[in-house]
N, C-alpha and C positions, 0 to 999 in steps of 0.2 A: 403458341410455342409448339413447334412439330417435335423437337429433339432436345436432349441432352446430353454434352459429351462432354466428360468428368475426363480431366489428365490427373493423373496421380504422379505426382512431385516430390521430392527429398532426397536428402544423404542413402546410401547405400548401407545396407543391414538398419532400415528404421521400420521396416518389414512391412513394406508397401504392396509387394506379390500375393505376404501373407494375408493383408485385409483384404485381398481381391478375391484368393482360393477360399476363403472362411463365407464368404460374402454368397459363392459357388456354390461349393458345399456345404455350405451351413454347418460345419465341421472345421475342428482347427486340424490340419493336415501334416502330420511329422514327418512324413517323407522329404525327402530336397524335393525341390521345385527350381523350375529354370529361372534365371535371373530376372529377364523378362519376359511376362506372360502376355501372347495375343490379344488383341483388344476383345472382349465380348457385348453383346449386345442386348440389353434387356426389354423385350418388350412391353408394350402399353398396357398388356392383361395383368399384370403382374401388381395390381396396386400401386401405382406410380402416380404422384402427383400432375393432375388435371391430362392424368392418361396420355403420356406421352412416351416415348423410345428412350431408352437413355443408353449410352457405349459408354464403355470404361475402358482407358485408353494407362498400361502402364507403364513406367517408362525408366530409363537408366539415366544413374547422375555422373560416368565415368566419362572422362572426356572427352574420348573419340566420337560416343554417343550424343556429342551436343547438339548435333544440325540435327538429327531428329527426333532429339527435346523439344528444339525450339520449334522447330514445325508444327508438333503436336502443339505444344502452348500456345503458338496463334490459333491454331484449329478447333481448342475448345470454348467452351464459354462457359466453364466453370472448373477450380482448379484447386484439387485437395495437397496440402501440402502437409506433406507426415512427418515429422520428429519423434524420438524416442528418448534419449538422454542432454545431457546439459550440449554437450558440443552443438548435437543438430538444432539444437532449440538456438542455439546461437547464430547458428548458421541461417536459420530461417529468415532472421530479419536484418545480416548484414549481408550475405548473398541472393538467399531466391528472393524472396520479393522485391527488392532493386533490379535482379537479374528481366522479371516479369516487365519493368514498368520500364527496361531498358528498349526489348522487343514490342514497345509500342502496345501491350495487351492491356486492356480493363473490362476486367474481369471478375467476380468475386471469386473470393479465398477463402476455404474452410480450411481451418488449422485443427490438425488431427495430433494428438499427444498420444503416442500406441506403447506398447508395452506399459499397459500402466500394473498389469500385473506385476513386473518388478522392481515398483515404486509403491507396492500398496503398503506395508510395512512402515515405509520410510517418512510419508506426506501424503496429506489428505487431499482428496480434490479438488477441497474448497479452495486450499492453501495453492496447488496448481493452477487453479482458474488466477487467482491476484496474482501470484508471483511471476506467472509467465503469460498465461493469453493474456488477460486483460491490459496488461503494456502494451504489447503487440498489434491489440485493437484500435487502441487509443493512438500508434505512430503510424499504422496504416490503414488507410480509409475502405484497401480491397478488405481487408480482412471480414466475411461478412459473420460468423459465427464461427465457435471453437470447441471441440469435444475433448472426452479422454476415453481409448477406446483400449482392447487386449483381442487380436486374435486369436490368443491362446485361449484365454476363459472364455471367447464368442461373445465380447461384451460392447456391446453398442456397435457391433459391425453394421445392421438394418441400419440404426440410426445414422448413422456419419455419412453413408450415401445416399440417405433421405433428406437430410442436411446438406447436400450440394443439388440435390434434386430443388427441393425449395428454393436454394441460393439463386437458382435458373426461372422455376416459374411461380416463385413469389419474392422477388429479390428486394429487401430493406433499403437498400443505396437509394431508389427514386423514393421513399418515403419515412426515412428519418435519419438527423444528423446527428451521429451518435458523440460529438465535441459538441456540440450544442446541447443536447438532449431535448430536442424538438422533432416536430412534422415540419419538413421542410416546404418551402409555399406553394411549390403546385400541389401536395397531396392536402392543402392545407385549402386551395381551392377548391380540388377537384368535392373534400371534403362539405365543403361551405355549401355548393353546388346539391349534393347529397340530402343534405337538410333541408334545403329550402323544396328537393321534390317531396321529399318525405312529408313536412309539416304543409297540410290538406289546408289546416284554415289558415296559415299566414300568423299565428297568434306567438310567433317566435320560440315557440315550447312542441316539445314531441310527446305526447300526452298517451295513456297507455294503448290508445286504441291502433296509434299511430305506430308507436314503437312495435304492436304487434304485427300492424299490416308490413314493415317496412321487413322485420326477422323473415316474416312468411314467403318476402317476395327476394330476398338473397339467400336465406338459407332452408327453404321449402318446409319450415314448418313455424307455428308461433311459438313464443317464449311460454317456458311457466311460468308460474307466481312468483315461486321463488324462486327463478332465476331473474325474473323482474327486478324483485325485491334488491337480491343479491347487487345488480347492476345499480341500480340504486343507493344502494349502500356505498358498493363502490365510488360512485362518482362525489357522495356526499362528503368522502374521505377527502377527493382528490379537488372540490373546489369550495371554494371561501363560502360563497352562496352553497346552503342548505336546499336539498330538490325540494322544488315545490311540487303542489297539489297539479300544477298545471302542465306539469312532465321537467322534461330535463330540455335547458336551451342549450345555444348553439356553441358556444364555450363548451360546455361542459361533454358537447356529445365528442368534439375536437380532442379532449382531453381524457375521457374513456378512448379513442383511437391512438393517442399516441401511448396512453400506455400498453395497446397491443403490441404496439409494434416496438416499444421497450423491452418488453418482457417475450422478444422472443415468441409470439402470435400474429405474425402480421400478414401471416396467408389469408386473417380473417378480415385485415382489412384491402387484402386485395380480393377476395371473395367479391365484399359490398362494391370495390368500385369498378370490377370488373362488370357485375350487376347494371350497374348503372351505365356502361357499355368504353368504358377507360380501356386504352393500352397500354401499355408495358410503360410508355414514354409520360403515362399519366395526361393526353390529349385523350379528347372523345376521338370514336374510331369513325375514320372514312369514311365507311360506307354507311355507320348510322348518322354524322350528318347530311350526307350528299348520295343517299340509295338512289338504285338507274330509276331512273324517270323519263320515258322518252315521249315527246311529244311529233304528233306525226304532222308533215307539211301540212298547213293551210287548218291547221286545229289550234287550240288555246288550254291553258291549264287555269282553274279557276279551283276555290276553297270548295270542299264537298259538304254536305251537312252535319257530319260529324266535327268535320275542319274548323265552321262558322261558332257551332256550340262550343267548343274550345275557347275559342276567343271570348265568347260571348263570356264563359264560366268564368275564363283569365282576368275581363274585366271585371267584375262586378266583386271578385274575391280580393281587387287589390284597390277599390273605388272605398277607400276604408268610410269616410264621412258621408257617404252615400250621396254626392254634390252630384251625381249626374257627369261626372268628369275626373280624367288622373290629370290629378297636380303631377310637376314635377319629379315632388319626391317620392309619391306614389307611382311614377313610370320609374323611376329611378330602382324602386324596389321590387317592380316586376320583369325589370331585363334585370337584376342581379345574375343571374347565373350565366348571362349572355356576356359576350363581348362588348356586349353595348346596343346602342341603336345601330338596327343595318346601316350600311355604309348608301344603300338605295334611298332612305329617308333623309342623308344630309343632304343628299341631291336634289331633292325634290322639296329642300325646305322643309321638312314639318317642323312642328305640326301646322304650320299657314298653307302646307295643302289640302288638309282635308276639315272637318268642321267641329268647331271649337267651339265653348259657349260661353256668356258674356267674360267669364274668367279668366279665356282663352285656353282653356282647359280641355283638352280633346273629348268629344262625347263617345257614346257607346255605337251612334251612329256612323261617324270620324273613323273610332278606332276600324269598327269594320268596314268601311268604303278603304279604309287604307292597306289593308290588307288584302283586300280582294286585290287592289292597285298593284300590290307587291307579289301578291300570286300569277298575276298574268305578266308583269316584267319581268320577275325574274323568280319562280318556281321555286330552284334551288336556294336561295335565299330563302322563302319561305318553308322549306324540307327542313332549313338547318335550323332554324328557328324555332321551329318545331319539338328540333331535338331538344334545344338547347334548355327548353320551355318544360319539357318533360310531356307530352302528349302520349296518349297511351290508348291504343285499340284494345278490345277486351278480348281478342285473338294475342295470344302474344306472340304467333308467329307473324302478325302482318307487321308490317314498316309505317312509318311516318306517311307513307304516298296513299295510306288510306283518307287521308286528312283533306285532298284531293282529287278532279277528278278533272278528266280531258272534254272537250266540246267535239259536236261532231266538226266534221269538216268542211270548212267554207270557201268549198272550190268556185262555183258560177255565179259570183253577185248578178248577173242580170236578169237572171231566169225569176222570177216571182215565187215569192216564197220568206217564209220567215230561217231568219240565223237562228241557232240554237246554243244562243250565248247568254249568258246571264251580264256581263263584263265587259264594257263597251268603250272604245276607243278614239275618241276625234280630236283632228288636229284644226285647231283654230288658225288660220293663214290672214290676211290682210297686209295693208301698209303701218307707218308706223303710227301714230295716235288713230290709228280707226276705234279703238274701243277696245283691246280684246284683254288687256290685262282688268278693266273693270270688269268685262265678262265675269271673267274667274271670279273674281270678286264676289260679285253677285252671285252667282250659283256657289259659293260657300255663306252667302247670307251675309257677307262682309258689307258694313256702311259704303255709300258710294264718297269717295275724295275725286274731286280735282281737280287734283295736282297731278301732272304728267312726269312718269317715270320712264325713260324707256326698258321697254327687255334687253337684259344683256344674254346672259343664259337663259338655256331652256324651262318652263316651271308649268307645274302641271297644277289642277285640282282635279279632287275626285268624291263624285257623291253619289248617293240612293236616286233616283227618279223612277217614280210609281208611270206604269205606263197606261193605255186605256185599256180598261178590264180589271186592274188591280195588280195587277203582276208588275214585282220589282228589281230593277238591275239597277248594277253600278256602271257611272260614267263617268270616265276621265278625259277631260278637256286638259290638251298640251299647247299651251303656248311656244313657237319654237325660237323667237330672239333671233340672232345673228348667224345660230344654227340652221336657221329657215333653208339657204341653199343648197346648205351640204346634205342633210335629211332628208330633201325632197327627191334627190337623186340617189337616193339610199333605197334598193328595191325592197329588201327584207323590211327595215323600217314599213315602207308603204304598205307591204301585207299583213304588216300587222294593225296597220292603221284601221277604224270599219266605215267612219266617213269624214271628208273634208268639210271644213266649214266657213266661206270666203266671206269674211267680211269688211265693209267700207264706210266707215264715217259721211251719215249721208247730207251733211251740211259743211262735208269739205269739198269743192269742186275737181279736188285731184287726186282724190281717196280710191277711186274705182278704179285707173286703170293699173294700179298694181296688181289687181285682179287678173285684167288682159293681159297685162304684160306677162305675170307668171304662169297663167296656162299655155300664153302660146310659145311662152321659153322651155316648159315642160309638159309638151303633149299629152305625156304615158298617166298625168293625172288625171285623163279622161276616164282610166282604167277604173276609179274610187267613185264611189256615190258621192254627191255633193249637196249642198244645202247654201242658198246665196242669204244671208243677213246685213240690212239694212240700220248698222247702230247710230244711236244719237236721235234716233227718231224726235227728242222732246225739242229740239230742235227745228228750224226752218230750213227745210229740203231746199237743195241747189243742184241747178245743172251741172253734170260732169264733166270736167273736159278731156271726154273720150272722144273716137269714132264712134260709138256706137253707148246711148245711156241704158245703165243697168237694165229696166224691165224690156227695152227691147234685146238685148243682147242674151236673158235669158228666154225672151222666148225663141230667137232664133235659134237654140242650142232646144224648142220644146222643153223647155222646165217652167216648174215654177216662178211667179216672180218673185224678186228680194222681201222679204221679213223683215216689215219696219219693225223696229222693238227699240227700248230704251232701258237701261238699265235702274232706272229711276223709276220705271213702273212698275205695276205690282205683278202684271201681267209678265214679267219678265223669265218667269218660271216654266209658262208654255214653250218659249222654245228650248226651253232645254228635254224637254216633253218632244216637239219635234225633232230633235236632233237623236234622241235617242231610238225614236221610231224608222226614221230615216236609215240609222244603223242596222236595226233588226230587220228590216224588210228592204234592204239594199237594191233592190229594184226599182223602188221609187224614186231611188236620187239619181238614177241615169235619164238625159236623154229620151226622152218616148218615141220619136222617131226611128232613131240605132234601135231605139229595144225591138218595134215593132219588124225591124229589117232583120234585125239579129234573129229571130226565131220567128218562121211561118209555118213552121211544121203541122204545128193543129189547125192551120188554113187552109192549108194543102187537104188535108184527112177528113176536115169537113166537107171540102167544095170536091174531094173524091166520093165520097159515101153520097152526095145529090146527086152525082152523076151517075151513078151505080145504080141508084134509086131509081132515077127517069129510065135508063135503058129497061132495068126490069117492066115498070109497068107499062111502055110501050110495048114488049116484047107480049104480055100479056092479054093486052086490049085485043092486040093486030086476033092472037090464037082463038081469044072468045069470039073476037069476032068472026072468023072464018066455018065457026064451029053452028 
């Protein structure tokens, strides 16, 4: 909130100038005063709530002065309306406030009963609060609170335009419905959301260590004892269940907040959930779920180690029965605070993308091949999930993008040399029953079936493969379905791709030349390292009816030959060992001939330096000799 600007509203002599001059000079002021006073401006030094500017804007209620009444009243956003005796008070709720909701304004309303000095005699204030605000309140929903003030005695001046100060930057409207006498359901979310960061081990109770860490980090310091105690006590009043030993649950912390915000405290629960990084609108803000993250062409965004422990912590604190796996209702209780499962994961079917155990229970292994999977697709997905998750660097000025971190950049596959990716990408290609949806299969350790499905949509899997030496990345095999043409002609897609993977059913005679046919319909796939796969091997190999059969058609391209494999063998593991190697050292999948034509530069430089060589020692020999 940058600003506050209070219009001061009512009948004429309800001494609306006068709470503005008292407010001024801190003094009630006997002199006449002009009818209407200039607008003034109070700055943020001044002890203003969450340090903001506020104008006070006063205004006339005679008729000529209505166009700019009404100006001012759309131009505030928040809007004191003063009465003094019965008429005005009458007046309050069968003209101004219809008059407000005529010009389209929603706003809240602080209702100011002034002069009470020449009603103290007569009525008490209790007896003013029921007999006139609280009607008032209860027929209109602007009305956000209600004072009784005297500029003459200086009596609640501060407070009544502290009272529309709050109205502005801790407004009740988005979190209680005072016809109801509740927390209405987003504050009732955003609240549920609160608890579940707060409560460390999941055990559904905020227990005292937690209730102190959660004070320390909203309101910078921990609770006493006995204000412990106190809260305590409180809550015990207000719910059927007695606090146990094991802290206060999630009802009851629900019901300590809405009595904040009952009782006229509710800046304290916009304090917490502003803490916890809420807007005005009670959505989490913007830029904490989606902070700039800019990843640079020809790079990749992958989980950093911080990122990976996260997940790792996330499982094993919501893995309640310690199976090695989240059931259902156990994933169900750790995207509580989330919208759900990313909208990336229906697409990709989980959990049958990633690896699951005999329960079908996603493993720890699973969880994190899948989230690396959703870090390199799609980053910001994983940023907001993050948030949503409660992630926490112990800088607390850094962001979520700690959680993350960029690869370098993989401009030249051809050039020899390792990627510096952990997170590796191939598109399986083939005809239709060559094998590749049992691929998938198999590298998630699925039994083999079959039964022939075909692809319709795209479906991916993604797992761990330990490489040689020990060092492990994650690798996502995409099957691409009927998408296969449009994808292949998708440049972005293909850069993101690290290698293709063509494979052919090698006991169908007509399996391989979809192979031919699509490299020579899409040249620019020369661009991609490749890897030629030979499946079905347990089978009786058959000639193809190509122009040209596989092992000679990759050696005239200088590759390797095809990779018998079968998914039925045990051995089936290795290639996915090769493909992922393939990835990393991207120069091995091109071509050896293109590679060797593509760069001779260090050929050049060596067969220069022999020649530079010979001329010197001839030059040498001829001098010693002469000598």
């Amino acid at each position: 909130m940058a600003a506050v600007r209070i219009c001061v509203c009512g009948d004429e002599g309800t001494g609306k100038s006068s709470l503005i001059t008292s407010l001024v000079k801190d003094v009630f002021v006997t002199a006449k005063i002009q009818p209407t006073l200039p607008q003034i401006t109070i700055p943020p030094s001044l002890g203003t709530p969450e340090n903001v500017t506020t104008t006070i804007v006063d205004t006339s209620a005679l008729p000529q002065e209505r166009v700019a009444l009404n100006k001012e009243i759309r131009k505030s956003n928040v809007i004191l309306l003063v009465y003094s005796d019965h008429y005005s008070y009458e007046r309050a709720g069968l003209f101004w406030i219809p008059h407000f909701r005529s010009l389209g304004v929603n706003v809240p309303v602080v209702l100011c009963a002034n002069k009470s000095d020449l009603a103290a005699g007569s009525e008490s204030a209790a007896q003013v609060v029921e007999d006139e605000m609280l009607p008032l309140m209860a027929e209109f929903k602007e009305v956000d609170s209600c004072i009784r003030t005297s500029a003459k005695e200086h009596h609640n001046i501060n407070e009544v335009f502290f009272l529309c100060q709050k109205a502005v930057t801790h407004p009740i409207a988005p979190l209680f419905d005072s016809k109801e006498s509740a927390l209405k359901p987003a504050a009732v979310s955003a609240l549920k959301r609160v608890f579940y960061l707060c409560d460390r081990d999941q055990d559904g109770y905020l227990n005292d260590n937690e209730i102190h860490a959660f004070q320390t980090k909203c309101f910078g310091k921990p609770l006493g004892e006995d204000d412990l105690n106190n809260i305590k006590q409180t809550v015990s009043k207000l719910s059927r269940d007695s606090v146990t030993e094991k802290g206060i649950n999630q009802q009851e912390f629900l019901l300590l907040n809405m009595v904040f915000a009952e009782k006229g405290r509710h800046e304290t629960v916009w304090i917490i959930l502003r803490t916890f990084h809420y807007s005005d609108s009670l959505s989490l803000k913007d830029n904490f779920l989606h902070p700039k993250f800019d990843i640079p062409t020809f790079s990749s965004a992958e989980l950093s180690p911080s990122g990976y422990r996260f997940f790792v912590d996330l499982f094993l604190l919501f893995d309640k029965d310690n199976d090695g796996g989240l059931s259902p209702s156990e994933l169900s209780a750790l995207f509580a605070p989330t919208p759900g499962l990313p909208a990336l994961w229906a697409d990709s079917s989980f959990p049958s993308s990633t690896v699951r155990n005999e329960a079908n229970y996603i493993t720890l292994q699973g969880w994190l091949a899948q989230w690396s999977m959703t870090t390199f697709t799609s980053p910001a997905t994983t940023l907001a999930y993050l948030a949503y998750l409660g992630f926490e660097h112990p800088d607390p000025r850094s962001t979520t993008t700690t959680a993350l971190q960029i690869t370098k950049a993989r401009k030249r596959r051809r050039r020899p040399g390792r990627v510096e990716r952990n997170v590796l990408h191939a598109y399986i290609l083939g005809g239709p029953s060559a094998g590749k949806s049992a691929l998938l299969d198999s590298f998630l350790a699925r039994p083999f079936s079959p039964t022939y499905h075909p692809t319709i949509k795209p479906r991916t899997a993604v797992n761990s493969v330990e490489l040689p030496g020990g060092k492990q990345c994650y690798l996502i095999l995409e099957e691409l379905g009927e998408l296969e043409p449009a994808i292949l002609e998708n440049r972005a897609k293909l850069d993101a791709c690290d290698i293709l993977v063509y494979t052919y059913d090698s006991s169908d005679p007509d399996s391989f030349s979809h192979i031919s046919d699509l490299r020579a319909k899409h040249p620019h796939l020369d661009d991609l390292p490749a890897l030629y796969v030979a499946l079905k091997a347990d089978r009786d190999k058959t000639t193809q009816r190509a122009e040209v059969q596989p092992e000679d058609y990759t050696s005239g391209l200088s590759m390797s030959k095809p990779l018998h494999v079968s998914v039925t063998w045990e051995s089936i593991s290795e290639l996915f060992v090769r493909i992922a190697e393939v990835a990393v050292w991207p120069s091995t999948g091109f071509p050896k001939s293109e590679e060797e034509v593509g760069d001779r530069t260090n050929l050049y430089i060596a067969l220069g330096a022999v020649v530079c060589a010979g001329a010197a020692f001839v030059a040498i020999w001829r001098r010693v000799g002469k000598e």
